[in-house]
N, C-alpha and C positions, 0 to 999 in steps of 0.2 A: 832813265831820265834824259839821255842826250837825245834820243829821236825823238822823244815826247818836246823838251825843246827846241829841236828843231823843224818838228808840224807844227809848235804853235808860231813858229819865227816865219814859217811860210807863209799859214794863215794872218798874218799879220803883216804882212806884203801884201796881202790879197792876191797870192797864187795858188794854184795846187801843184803839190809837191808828186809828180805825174814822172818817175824814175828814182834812181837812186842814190843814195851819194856815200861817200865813205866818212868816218870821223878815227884820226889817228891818235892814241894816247903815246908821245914818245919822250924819248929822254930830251932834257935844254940841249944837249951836244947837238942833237937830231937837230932838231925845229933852229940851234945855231946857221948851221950849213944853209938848211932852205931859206933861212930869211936871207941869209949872205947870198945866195944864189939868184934867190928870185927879187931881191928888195934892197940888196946893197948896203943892209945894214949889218954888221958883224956882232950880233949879239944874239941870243935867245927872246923869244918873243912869245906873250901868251897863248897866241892863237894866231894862225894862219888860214887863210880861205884860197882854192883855186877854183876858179869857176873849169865848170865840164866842159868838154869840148869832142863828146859822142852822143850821138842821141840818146834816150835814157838816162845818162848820167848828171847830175846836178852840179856835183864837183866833190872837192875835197876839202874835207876841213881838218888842220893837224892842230894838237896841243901839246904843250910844252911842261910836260904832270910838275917836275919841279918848280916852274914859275908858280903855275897856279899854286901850288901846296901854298908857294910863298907867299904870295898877293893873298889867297883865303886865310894864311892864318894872320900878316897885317893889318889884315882889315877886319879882323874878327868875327870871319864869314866860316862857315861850313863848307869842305871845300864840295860834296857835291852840287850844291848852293850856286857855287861861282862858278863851277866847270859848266853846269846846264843853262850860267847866263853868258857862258863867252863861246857855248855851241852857239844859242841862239843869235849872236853878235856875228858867229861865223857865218852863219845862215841866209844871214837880213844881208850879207857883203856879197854872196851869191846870190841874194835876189836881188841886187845892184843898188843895196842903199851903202854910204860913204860918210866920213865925218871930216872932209878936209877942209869945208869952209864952216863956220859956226852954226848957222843954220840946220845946214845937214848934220852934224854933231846933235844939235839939241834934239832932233825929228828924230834920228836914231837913238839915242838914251829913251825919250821919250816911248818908242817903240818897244826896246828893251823891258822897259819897267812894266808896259800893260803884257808881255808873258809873260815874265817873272810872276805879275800877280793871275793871271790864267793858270800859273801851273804853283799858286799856293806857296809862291818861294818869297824874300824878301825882296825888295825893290834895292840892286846893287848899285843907285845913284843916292840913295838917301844916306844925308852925313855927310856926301862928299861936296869938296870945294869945286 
């Protein structure tokens, strides 16, 4: 499900996914350290993206399995549901989309929702505030 999410999150940039990337499932302590390291925030964090920086490679996207457990059963989602929409969230940040002013926010949910529904999953914006 996570590489299936993550071709449809390229095709959905409008690239080809023309190399490889990695996707890490690790413990909150894990995905703790690298947000602290690379982002300065000192907590666990859904999902991480690094973009590649060899030819070939796409990047890396790490997950944080305890959060998500937790966020999927909050939100009364299925967690492989939400693991395969915060790949494709990882994916669409390596192909340089962003949500830090509201616009890009909305263009990316928006983005998110038409693979979710490409790969038959629910739309993880629907219900929320």
């Amino acid at each position: 499900m996570a590489r299936r999410a993550a071709l449809a999150a390229w095709a959905e940039a409008g690239l080809e996914a023309e190399g490889g990337f990695t996707v890490l499932l690790a413990d909150d302590a894990s995905i703790k350290r690298l947000n602290t390291d690379h982002r300065g925030k000192v907590k666990p964090t859904n999902v991480l993206s690094f973009p590649g920086e060899m030819p070939g490679h796409l990047g890396d996207i790490a997950l944080a399995l305890g959060v998500v457990r937790r966020e999927a059963r909050a939100n009364k989602r299925r967690v492989a549901a939400h693991l395969a929409h915060l790949v494709a969230h990882g994916t669409l940040h390596l192909a340089g989309h962003d949500h830090l002013q509201a616009g890009e926010a909305r263009r990316m949910e928006q983005a998110e929702a038409r693979i979710m529904r490409r790969l038959n999953l629910p739309n993880p914006w629907r219900g929320m505030t």
